[in-house]
N, C-alpha and C positions, 0 to 999 in steps of 0.2 A: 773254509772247509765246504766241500760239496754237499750236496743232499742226501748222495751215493755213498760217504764216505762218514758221513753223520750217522745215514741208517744202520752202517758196518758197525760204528763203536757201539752204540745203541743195542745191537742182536747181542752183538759180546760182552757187556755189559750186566743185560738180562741175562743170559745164559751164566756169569759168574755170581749174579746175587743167587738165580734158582740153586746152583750146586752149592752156593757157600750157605744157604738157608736149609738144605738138605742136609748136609755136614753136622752144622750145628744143632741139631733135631735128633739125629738117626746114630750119632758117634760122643764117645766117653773124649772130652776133652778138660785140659786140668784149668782151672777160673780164670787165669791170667789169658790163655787163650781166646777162653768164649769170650772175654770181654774185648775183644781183638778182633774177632770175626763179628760181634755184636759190632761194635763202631766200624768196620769196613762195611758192613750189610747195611747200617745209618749213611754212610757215603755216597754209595752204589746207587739209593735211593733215593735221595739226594741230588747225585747228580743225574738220575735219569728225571725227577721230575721238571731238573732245568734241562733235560735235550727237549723234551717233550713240550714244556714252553717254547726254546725257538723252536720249533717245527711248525708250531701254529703263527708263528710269526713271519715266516717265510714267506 
């Protein structure tokens, strides 16, 4: 994967944990849900902390 192409998933990425982090804060969602959005926002962050490791690896 490119550098170019790393930074794209990377913005998109950020941009789905801000909205799913807004979601689950600001909306009535029923438990089974938030526990759904909770472990995808665990992911997201997750895997951004491993793009953000290669980057520095680069």
């Amino acid at each position: 994967m490119s550098l170019e192409e790393l930074n794209k998933v990377i913005e998109v990425k950020k941009m789905d944990l801000e909205e799913c982090e807004h979601e689950l804060n600001n909306r009535y969602y029923p438990s089974i849900v938030r526990i759904a959005m909770m472990n995808y926002i665990v992911n997201l962050q997750e895997q951004l902390k491993k793009h953000d490791n290669d980057l520095i690896n680069l």
